[in-house]
SETI-284417 format. One line per field, with one value per atom (N, C-alpha, C, O): residue number from 1; residue in one letter; z, y, x. Coordinates in steps of 0.05 Angstrom, whole numbers, plus 5000, padded with zeros to 4 digits. Layout:
<recs>
nr	(NUM; ...)
rest	(A; ...)
zz	(Z; ...)
yy	(Y; ...)
xx	(X; ...)
</recs>
This chain:
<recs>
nr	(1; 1; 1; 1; 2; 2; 2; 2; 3; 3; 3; 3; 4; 4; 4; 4; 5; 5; 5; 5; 6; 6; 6; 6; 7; 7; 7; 7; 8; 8; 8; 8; 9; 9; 9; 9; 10; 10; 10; 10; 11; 11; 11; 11; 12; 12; 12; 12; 13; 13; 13; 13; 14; 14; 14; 14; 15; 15; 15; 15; 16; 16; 16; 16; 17; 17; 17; 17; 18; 18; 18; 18; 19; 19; 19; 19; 20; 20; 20; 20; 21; 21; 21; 21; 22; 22; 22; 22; 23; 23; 23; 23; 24; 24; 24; 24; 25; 25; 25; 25; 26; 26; 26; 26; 27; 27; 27; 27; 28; 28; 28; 28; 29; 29; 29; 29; 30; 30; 30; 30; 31; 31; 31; 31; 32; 32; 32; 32; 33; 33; 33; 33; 34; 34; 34; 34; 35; 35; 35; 35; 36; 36; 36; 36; 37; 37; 37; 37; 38; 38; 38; 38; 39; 39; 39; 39; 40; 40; 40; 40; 41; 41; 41; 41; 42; 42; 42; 42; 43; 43; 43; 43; 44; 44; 44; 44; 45; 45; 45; 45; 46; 46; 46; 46; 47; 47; 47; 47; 48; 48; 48; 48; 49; 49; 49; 49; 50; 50; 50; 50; 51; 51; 51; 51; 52; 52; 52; 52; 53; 53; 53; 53; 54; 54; 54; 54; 55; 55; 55; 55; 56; 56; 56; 56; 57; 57; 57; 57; 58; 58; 58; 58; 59; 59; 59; 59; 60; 60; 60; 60; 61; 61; 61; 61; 62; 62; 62; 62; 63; 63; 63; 63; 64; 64; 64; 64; 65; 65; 65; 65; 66; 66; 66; 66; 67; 67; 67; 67; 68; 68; 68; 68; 69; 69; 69; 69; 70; 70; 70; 70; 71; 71; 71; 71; 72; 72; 72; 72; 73; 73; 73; 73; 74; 74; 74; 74; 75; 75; 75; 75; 76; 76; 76; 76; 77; 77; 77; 77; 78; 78; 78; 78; 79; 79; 79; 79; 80; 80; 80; 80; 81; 81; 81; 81; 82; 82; 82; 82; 83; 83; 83; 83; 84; 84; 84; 84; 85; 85; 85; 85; 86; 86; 86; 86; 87; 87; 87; 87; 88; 88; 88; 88; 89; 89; 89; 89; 90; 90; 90; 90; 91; 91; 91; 91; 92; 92; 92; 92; 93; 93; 93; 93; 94; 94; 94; 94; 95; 95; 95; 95; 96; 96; 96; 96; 97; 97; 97; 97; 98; 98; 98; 98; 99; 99; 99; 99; 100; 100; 100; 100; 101; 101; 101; 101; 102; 102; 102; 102; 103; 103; 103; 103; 104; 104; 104; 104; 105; 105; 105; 105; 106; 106; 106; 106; 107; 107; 107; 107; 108; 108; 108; 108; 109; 109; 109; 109; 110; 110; 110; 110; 111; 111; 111; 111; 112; 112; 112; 112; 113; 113; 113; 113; 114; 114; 114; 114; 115; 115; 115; 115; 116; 116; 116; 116; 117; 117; 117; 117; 118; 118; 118; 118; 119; 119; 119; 119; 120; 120; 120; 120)
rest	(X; X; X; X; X; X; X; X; X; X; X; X; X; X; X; X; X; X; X; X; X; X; X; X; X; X; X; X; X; X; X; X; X; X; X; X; X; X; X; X; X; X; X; X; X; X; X; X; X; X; X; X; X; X; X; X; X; X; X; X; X; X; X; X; X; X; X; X; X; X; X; X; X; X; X; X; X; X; X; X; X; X; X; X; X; X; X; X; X; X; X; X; X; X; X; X; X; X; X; X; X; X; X; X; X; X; X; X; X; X; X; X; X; X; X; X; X; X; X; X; X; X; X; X; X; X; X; X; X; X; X; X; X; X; X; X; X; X; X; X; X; X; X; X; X; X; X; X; X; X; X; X; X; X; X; X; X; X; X; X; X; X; X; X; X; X; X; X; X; X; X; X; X; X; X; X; X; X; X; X; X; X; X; X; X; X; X; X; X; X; X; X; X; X; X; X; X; X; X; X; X; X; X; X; X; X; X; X; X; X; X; X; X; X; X; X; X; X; X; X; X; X; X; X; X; X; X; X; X; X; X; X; X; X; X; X; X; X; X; X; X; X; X; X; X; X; X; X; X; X; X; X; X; X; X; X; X; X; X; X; X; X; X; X; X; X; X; X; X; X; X; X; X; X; X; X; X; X; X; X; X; X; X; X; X; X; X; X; X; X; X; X; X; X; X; X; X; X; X; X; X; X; X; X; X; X; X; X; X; X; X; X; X; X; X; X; X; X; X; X; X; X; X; X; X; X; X; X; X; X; X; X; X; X; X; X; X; X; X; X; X; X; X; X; X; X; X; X; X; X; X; X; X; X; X; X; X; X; X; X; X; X; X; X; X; X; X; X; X; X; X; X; X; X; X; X; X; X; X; X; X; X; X; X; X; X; X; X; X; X; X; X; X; X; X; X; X; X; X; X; X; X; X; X; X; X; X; X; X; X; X; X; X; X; X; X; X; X; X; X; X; X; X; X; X; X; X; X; X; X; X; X; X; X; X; X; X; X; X; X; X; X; X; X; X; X; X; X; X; X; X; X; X; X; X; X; X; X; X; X; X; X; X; X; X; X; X; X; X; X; X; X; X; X; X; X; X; X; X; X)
zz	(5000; 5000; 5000; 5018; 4984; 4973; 4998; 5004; 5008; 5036; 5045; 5053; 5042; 5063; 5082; 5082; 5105; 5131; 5132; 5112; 5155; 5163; 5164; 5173; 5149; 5149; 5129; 5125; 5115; 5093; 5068; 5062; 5055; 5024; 5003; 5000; 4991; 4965; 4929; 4911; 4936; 4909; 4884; 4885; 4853; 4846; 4821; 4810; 4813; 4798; 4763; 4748; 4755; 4721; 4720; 4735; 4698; 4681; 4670; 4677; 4642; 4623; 4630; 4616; 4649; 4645; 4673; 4695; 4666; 4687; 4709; 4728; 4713; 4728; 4746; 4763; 4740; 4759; 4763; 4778; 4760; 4777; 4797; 4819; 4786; 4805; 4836; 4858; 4833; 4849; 4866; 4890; 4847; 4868; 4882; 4903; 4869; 4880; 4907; 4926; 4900; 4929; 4952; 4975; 4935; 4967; 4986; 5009; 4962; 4972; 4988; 5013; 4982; 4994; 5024; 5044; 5023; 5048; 5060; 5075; 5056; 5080; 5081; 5063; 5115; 5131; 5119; 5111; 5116; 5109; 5087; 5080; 5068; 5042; 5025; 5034; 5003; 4995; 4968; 4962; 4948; 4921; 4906; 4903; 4896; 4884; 4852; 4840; 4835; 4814; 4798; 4807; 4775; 4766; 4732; 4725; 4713; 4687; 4678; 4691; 4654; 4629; 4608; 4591; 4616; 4599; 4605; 4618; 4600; 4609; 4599; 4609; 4581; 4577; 4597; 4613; 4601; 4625; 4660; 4681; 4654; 4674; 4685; 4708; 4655; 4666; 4675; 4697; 4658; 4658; 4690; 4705; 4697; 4726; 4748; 4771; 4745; 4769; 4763; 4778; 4739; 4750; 4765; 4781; 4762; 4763; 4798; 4816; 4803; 4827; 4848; 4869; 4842; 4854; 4878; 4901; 4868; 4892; 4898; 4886; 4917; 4939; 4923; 4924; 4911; 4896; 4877; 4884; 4862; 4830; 4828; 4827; 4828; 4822; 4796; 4786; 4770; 4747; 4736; 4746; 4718; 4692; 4679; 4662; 4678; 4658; 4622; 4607; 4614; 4593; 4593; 4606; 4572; 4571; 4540; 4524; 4532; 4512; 4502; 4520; 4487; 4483; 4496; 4488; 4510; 4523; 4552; 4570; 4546; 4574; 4591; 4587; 4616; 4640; 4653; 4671; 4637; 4639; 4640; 4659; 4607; 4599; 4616; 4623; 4619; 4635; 4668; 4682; 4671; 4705; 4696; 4706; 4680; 4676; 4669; 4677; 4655; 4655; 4673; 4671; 4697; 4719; 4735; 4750; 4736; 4762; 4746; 4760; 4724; 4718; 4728; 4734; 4730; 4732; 4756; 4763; 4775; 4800; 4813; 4818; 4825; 4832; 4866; 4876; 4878; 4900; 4899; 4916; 4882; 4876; 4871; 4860; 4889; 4889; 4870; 4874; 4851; 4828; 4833; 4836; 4835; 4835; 4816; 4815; 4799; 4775; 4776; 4780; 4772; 4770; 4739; 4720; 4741; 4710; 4720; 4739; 4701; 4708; 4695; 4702; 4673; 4668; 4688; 4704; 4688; 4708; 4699; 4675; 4718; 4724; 4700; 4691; 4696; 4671; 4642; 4626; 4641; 4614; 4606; 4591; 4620; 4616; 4616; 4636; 4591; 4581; 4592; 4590; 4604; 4619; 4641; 4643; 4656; 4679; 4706; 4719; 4712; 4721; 4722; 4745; 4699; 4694; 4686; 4676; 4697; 4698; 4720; 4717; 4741; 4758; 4780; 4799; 4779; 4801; 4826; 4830; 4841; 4873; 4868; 4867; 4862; 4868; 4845; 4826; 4834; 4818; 4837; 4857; 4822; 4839; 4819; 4809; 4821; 4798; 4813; 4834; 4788; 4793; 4808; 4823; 4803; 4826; 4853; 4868; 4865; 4884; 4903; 4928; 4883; 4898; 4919; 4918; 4941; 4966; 4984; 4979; 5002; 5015; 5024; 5027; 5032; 5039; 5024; 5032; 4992; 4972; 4965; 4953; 4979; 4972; 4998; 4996; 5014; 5032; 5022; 5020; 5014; 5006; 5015; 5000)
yy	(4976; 5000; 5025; 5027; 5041; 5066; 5085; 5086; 5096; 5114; 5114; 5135; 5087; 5097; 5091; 5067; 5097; 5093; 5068; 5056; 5054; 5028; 5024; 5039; 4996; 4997; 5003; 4992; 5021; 5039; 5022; 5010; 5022; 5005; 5030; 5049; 5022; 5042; 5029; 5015; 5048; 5035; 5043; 5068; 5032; 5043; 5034; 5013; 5053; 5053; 5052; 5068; 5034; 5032; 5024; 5006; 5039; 5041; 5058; 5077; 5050; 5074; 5094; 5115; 5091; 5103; 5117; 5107; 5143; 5166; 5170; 5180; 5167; 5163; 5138; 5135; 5125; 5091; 5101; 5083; 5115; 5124; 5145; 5146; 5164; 5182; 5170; 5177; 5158; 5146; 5129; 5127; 5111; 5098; 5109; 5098; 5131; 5145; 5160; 5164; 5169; 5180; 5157; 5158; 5137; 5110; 5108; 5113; 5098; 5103; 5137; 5137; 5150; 5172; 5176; 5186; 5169; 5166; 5152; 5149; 5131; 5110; 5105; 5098; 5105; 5110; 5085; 5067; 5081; 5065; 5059; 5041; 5075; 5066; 5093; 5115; 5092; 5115; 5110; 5092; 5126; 5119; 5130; 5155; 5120; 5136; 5136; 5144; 5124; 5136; 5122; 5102; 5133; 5117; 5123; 5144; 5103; 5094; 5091; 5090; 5090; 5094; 5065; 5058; 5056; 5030; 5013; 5020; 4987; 4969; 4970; 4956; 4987; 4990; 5009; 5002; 5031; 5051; 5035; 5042; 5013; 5003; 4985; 4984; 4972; 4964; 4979; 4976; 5007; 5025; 5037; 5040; 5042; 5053; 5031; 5038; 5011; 4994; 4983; 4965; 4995; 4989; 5011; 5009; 5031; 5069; 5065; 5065; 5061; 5075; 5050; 5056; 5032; 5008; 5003; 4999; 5005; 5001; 4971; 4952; 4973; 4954; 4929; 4904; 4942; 4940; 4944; 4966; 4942; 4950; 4936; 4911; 4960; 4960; 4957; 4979; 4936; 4943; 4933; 4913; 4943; 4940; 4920; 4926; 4894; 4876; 4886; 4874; 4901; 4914; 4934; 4955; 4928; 4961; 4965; 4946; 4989; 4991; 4987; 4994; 4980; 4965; 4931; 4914; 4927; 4900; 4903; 4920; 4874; 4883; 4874; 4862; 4881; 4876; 4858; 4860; 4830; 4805; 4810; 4817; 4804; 4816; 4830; 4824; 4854; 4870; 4861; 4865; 4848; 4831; 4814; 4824; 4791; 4776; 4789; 4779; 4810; 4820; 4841; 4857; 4850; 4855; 4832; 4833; 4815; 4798; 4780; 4763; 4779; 4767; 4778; 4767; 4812; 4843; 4843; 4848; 4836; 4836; 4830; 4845; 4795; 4788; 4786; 4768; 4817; 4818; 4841; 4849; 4843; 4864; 4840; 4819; 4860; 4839; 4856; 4880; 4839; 4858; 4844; 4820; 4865; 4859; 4870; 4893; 4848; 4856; 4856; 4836; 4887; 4884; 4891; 4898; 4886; 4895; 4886; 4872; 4898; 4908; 4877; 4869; 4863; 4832; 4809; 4813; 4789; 4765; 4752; 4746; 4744; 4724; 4698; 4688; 4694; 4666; 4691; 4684; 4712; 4722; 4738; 4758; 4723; 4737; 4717; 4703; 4716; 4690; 4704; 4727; 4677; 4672; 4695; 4707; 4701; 4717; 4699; 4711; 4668; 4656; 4649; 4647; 4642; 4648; 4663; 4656; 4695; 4719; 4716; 4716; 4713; 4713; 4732; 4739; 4740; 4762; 4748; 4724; 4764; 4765; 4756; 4732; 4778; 4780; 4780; 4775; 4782; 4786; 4789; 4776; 4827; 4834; 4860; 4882; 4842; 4858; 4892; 4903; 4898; 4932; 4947; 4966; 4935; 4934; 4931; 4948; 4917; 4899; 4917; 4918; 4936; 4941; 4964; 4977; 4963; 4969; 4966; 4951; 4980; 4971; 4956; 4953; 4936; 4909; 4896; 4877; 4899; 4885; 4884; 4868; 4911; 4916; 4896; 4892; 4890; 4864; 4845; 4825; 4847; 4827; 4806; 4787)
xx	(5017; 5000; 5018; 5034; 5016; 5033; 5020; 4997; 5039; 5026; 4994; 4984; 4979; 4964; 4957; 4961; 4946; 4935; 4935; 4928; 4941; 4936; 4906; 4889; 4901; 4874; 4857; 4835; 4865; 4852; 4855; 4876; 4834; 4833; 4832; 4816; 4856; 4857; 4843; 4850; 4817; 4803; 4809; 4810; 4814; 4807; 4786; 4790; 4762; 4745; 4742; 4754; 4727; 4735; 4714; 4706; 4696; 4664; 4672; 4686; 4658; 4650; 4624; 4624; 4602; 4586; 4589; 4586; 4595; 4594; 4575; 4586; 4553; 4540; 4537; 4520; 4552; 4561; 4588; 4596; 4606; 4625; 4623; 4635; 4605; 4597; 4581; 4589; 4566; 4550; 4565; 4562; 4585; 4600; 4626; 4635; 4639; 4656; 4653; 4668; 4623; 4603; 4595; 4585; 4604; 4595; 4624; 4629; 4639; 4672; 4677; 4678; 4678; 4690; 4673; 4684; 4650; 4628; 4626; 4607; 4652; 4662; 4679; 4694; 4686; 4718; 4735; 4720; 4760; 4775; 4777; 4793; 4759; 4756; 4771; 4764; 4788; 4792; 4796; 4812; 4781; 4784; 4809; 4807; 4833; 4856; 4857; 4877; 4829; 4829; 4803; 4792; 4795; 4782; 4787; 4798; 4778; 4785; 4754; 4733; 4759; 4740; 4739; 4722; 4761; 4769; 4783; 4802; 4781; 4793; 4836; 4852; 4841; 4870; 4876; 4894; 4866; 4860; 4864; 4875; 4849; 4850; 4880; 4891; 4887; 4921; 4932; 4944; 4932; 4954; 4950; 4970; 4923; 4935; 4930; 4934; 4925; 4931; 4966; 4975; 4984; 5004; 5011; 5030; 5001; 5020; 5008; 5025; 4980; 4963; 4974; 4985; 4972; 4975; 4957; 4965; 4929; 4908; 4908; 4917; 4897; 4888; 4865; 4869; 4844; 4819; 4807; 4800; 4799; 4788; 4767; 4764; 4745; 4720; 4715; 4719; 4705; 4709; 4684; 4673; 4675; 4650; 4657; 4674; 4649; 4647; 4646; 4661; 4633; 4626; 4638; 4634; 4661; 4678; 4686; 4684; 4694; 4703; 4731; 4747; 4741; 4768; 4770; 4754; 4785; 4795; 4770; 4769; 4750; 4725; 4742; 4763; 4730; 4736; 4748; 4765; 4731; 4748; 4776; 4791; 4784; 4811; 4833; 4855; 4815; 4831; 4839; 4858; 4816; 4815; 4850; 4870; 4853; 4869; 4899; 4920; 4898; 4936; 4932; 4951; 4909; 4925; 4928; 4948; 4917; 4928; 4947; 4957; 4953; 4986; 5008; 5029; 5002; 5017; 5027; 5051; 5001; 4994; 4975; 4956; 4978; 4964; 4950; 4936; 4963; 4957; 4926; 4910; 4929; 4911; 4880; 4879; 4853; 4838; 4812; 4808; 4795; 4781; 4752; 4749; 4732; 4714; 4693; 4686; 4684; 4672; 4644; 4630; 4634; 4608; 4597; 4611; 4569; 4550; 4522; 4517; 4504; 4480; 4462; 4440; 4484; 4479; 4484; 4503; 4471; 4474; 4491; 4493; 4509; 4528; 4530; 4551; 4509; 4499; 4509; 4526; 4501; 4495; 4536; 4541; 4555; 4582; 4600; 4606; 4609; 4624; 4651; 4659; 4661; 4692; 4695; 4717; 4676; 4673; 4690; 4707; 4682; 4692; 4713; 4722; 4731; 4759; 4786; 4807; 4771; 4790; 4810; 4835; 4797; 4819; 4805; 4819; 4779; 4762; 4762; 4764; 4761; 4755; 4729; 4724; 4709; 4685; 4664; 4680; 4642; 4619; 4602; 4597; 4587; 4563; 4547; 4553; 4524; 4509; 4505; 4498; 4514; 4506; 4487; 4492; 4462; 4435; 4445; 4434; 4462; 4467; 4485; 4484; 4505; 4533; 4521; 4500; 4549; 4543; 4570; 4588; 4569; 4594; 4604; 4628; 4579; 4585; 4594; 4607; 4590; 4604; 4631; 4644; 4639; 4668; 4689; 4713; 4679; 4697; 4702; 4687; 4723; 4733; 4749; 4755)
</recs>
């Protein structure tokens, strides 16, 4: 963890659709120990700063533009596999081919997310 607080989970955020970052950036910042250090637009976006940011967590959209989520889930945890990703989308679990073998922490439909989801 790059200077932070003991305790503290450094997130960071990747969706294309601005209003699911906004909303979840406002859940993160509105709870203690949680601190968001960046968020992405795309799953190449998303390598590139989970090597630079080196969070804790990665919140990521199944459905992305360029390389999805999957993808991107799998050459970060080749990159770095301490890093733990939790992939959400507003599609069910059945309807996302090779979701199961990225390499995710977690799957949690978009509907669903919450802070409790982020314990990982």
């Amino acid at each position: 963890m790059t200077g932070a607080p003991v305790g503290e989970t450094r997130i960071l955020l990747v969706d294309d659709q601005p209003q699911f970052r906004r909303a979840a950036a406002a859940l993160i910042g509105a709870t203690a120990g949680l601190r968001l250090v960046g968020q992405a637009g795309s799953g190449e976006e998303a390598v590139e700063l989970a090597d630079r940011l080196r969070p804790d967590l990665i919140v990521m959209d199944v459905r992305l533009p360029g390389i999805d989520g999957t993808e991107a889930c799998r050459r970060i945890r080749h990159r770095r596999p301490d890093i733990r990703v939790i992939l959400v989308s507003t599609y069910e679990r059945a309807d996302l081919p090779g979701i199961d073998d990225c390499g995710a922490t977690r799957f949690v439909r978009k509907q669903d997310f919450d802070v409790p989801s982020l314990t990982v």
